[in-house]
N, C-alpha and C positions, 0 to 999 in steps of 0.2 A: 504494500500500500504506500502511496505517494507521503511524503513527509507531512507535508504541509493537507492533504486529507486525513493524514492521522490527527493530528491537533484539532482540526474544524468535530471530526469525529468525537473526541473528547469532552469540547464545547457540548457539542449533541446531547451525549448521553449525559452532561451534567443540568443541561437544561431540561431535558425532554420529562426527566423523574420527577420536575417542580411539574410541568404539565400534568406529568401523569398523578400526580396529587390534586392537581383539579376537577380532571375526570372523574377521579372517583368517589369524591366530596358529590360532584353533579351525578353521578348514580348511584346515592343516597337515596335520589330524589325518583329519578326518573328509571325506568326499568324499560331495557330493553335499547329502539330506537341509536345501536350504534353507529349509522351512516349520519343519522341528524347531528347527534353530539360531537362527531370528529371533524366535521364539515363548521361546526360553529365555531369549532376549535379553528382550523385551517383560517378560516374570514377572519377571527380575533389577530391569528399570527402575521396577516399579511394585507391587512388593512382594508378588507376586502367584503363587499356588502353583499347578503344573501336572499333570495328570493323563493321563498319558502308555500310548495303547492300539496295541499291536500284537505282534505274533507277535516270539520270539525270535530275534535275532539280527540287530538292526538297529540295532546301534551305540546305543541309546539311554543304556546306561550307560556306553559310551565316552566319547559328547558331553557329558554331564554334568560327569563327569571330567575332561573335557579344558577344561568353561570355568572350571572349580573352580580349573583349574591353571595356567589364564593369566589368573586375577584373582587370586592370592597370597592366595584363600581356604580356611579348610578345609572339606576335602570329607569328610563321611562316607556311606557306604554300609550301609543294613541292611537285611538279607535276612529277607522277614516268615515267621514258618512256624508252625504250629498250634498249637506250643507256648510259643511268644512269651508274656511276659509284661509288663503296663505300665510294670513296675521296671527291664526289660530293656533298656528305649526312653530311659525319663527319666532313673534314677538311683534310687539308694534313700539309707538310712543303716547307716551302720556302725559300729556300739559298741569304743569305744576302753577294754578293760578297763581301762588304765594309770590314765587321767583316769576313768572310770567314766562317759562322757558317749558320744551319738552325733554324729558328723561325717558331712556330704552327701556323698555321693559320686555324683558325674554322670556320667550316663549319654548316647550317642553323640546325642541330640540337642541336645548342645550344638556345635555346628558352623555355620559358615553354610550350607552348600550341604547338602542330606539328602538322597540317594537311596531311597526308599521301595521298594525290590524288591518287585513280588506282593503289594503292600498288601491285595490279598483273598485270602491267603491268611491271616492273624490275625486273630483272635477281635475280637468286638465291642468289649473293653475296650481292647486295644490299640490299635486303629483310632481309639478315641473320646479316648483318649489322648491319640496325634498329630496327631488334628483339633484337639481344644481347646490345643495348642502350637500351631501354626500361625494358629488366630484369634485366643488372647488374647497373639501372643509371650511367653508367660513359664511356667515349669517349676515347678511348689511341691512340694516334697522335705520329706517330715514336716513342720514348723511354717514353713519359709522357702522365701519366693515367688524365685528366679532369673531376672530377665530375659535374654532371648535376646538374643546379640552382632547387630547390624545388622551387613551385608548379612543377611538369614534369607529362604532360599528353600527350598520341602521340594517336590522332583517325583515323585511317585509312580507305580511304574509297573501295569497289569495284564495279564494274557493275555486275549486273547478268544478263545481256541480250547479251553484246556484248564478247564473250571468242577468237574471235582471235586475236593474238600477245601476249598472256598472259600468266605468267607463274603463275598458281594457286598455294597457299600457301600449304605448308605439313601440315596436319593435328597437327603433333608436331611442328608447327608454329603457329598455331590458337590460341594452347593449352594455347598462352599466353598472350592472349587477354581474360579481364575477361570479359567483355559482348559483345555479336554480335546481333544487332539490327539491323532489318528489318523497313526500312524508306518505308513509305506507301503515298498512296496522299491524301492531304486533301480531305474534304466534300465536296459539293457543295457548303456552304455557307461561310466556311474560304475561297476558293477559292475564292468567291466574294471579300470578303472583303483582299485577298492579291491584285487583280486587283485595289481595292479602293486605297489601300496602297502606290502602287507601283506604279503602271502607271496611275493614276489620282493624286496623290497628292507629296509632300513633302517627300523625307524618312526620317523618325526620328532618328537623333540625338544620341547617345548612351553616359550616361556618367558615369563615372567609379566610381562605389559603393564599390568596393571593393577592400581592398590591398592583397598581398601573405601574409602579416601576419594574415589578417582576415582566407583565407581561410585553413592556418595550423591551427587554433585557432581551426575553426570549426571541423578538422578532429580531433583533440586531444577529443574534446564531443563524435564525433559518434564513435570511438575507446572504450567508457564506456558508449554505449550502451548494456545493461542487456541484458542477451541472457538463459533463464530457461533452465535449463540441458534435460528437455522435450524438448525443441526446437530445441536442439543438435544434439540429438539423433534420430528427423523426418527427420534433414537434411540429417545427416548421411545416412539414411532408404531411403533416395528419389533417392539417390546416388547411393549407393548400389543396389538397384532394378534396375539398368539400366546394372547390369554385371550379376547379379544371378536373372533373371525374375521370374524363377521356384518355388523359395525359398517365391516369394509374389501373388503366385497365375496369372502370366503373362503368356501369352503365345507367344510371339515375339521374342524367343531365336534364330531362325532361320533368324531373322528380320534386328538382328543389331548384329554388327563385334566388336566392340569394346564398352563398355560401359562410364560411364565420370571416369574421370583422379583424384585423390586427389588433386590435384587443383582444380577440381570442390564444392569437398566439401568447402574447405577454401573460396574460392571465395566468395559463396552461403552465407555462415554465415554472411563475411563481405558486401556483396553487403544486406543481411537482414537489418543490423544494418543501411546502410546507407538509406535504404528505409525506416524505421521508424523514424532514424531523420528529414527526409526531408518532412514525415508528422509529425512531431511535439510531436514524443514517446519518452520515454528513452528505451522501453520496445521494443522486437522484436515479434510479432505473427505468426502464420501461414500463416497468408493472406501477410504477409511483404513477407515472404520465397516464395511461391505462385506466387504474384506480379513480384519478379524479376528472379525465377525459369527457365522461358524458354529462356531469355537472357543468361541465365549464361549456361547453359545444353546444348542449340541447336546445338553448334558448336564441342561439346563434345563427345556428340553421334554418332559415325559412322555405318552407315546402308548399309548392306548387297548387293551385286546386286540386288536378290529379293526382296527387299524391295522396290528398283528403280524401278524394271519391275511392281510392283505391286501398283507406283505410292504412296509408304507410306514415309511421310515425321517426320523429327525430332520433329517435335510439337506434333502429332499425337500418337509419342514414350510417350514423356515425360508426354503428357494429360492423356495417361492412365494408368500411374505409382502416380502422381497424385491423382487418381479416386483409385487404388489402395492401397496406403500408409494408412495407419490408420492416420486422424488428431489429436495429442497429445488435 
C-alpha cells in the first residue's frame, strides 16, 4: 500500500469509529432502514442535501431527528403547504417604531439540520427559495446577506402516492439534490421489533455523541479520500453513457430525454469517497461508486414518454449502463 494511502487510511479508521458511534446512538432509535441512515450519514459528510421518496410512515422524520439529536445540532422541521410563503422559510424584517428602523428577523432556516416536509407541496417561490439556500449557503433578508451556520444539511421529503395540491419540483430543481432515496418498508421482523420498540416499551433516550466540530473534522478525512485516476475515469464513463448510449454499446437512446448533468459526475466521486469512509477505507473502489450510483443518477436521468408507456424506470437505465461500463 502507497505511503501516503496508508496515513489517509489511519485518519479513516480513527474517524470512521467517532461515526460509527453515531450510528449506533441513531439505532437506538430507529430499527432497521440501513440504506436511509448511511445515506444521511454520507449528505452530513459531504455537505450534500437529500431528497427523501416514500409513503408515510416510515420513520423518515424520526431518523432525521434522531441524528439532529445525537450530533448536538439544531434541528428544524417545516411542514410545506400551499400557502407557504418565502418570508415564512427565510425570515423577513421588522420595523422597530421606537428607533424608526427595520431589524432581520430569521426565519427556521436558520438551523443546521432542515426537514423539508412535502417540499411539493409549496409554490414555486418557496421551493426556489430553499433551493437557492441550500446552493448558495446564505439567506439575504432586505439589504443583508446571513451566512448559514456549518454543519447545513436540508433533507427534503415527498409523497409518491398522493400528487394533488402539489406542485412537483423542475427537474433543474432536483438537479441539486445530491442523493434521492427511495424509503422502503421494513421486513417482517424489524417490523416486529419497531412494535416491540415503540408501542410495548420505553423509547430510548438519545444522547449527543457528537459536536459540529467533530462532524467538520470528519469531513476534512473523507475530503482525502484517494480516488485512483482509474476510478475517475469509470465514473466519468458511467456518466457519460447515460447521454451517448450508442458510443457503449446501449440501446435506450430513444428511452431517455436527457442524460445526468456534470453535477452528476462530481457528486458521484464525492458521494464515493464518502461511502468508503463510512466503511472504514481511505481508498474509493468500484463497489463504493456502485453502492451509491443509483442514489446519485436516479433523479438525473430523464426518461422519454416511451419509456413511461413502456413502464421502464431510472434504475433499470442506470443497471444497464452498469452491466455495460467496463469495471477498471
Amino acid at each position: 500500500m502507497d505511503p501516503d494511502i496508508r496515513v489517509i487510511q489511519e485518519k479513516v479508521q480513527s474517524e470512521s469509529a467517532v461515526v460509527e458511534r453515531l450510528l449506533g446512538e441513531v439505532r437506538k432509535v430507529i430499527v432497521g432502514q440501513r440504506n436511509l441512515l448511511e445515506r444521511i450519514l454520507i449528505g452530513i459528510l459531504t455537505q450534500g442535501h437529500l431528497l427523501l421518496e416514500g409513503v408515510p410512515g416510515l420513520a423518515k422524520t424520526l431518523s432525521v431527528k434522531t441524528f439532529a439529536d445525537a450530533i448536538d445540532a439544531r434541528f428544524q422541521r417545516i411542514q410545506f403547504t400551499p400557502d407557504l410563503l418565502p418570508a415564512d422559510l427565510l425570515g423577513t424584517t421588522i420595523f422597530n417604531p421606537r428607533e424608526g428602523t427595520f431589524a432581520p428577523r430569521k426565519g427556521p432556516i436558520f438551523a443546521n439540520i432542515i426537514l423539508a416536509d412535502e417540499i411539493n407541496r409549496a409554490p414555486a417561490k418557496v421551493q426556489s427559495a430553499l433551493l437557492e439556500a441550500m446552493q448558495e449557503r446564505q439567506v439575504t433578508i432586505g439589504d443583508t446577506t446571513f451566512p448559514l451556520e456549518e454543519p447545513f444539511l436540508v433533507l427534503a421529503t415527498q409523497n409518491p402516492i398522493e400528487q394533488e395540491g402539489t406542485y412537483p419540483l423542475p427537474e433543474a430543481q432536483v438537479d441539486r439534490f445530491m442523493l434521492k432515496l427511495k424509503v422502503d418498508y421494513p421486513t417482517k421482523e424489524e417490523e416486529r421489533q419497531i412494535l416491540d420498540r415503540m408501542a410495548m416499551g420505553v423509547p430510548q433516550a438519545v444522547v449527543r455523541v457528537l459536536s459540529p466540530a467533530d462532524i467538520l473534522r470528519a469531513r476534512g478525512v473523507t475530503q482525502q479520500v484517494y480516488v485512483d485516476p482509474r476510478i475517475r475515469d469509470y465514473i466519468v464513463e458511467l456518466v457519460v453513457a447515460t447521454r451517448h448510449p450508442k458510443a457503449h454499446n446501449l440501446d435506450f437512446e430513444n428511452l431517455v430525454a436527457f442524460g445526468a448533468s456534470p453535477r452528476a459526475t462530481l457528486f458521484l466521486a464525492v458521494a464515493a469517497k464518502a461511502h468508503a469512509f463510512v466503511h472504514g477505507r481511505g481508498y474509493v473502489t468500484p463497489e463504493d461508486v456502485k453502492a451509491i450510483g443509483y442514489d446519485v443518477l436516479r433523479h438525473r436521468v430523464i426518461l422519454t414518454y416511451e419509456a413511461e408507456a413502456e413502464d421502464v424506470t431510472p434504475e433499470e437505465i442506470i443497471r444497464r449502463v452498469f452491466d455495460a461500463v467496463e469495471v477498471p
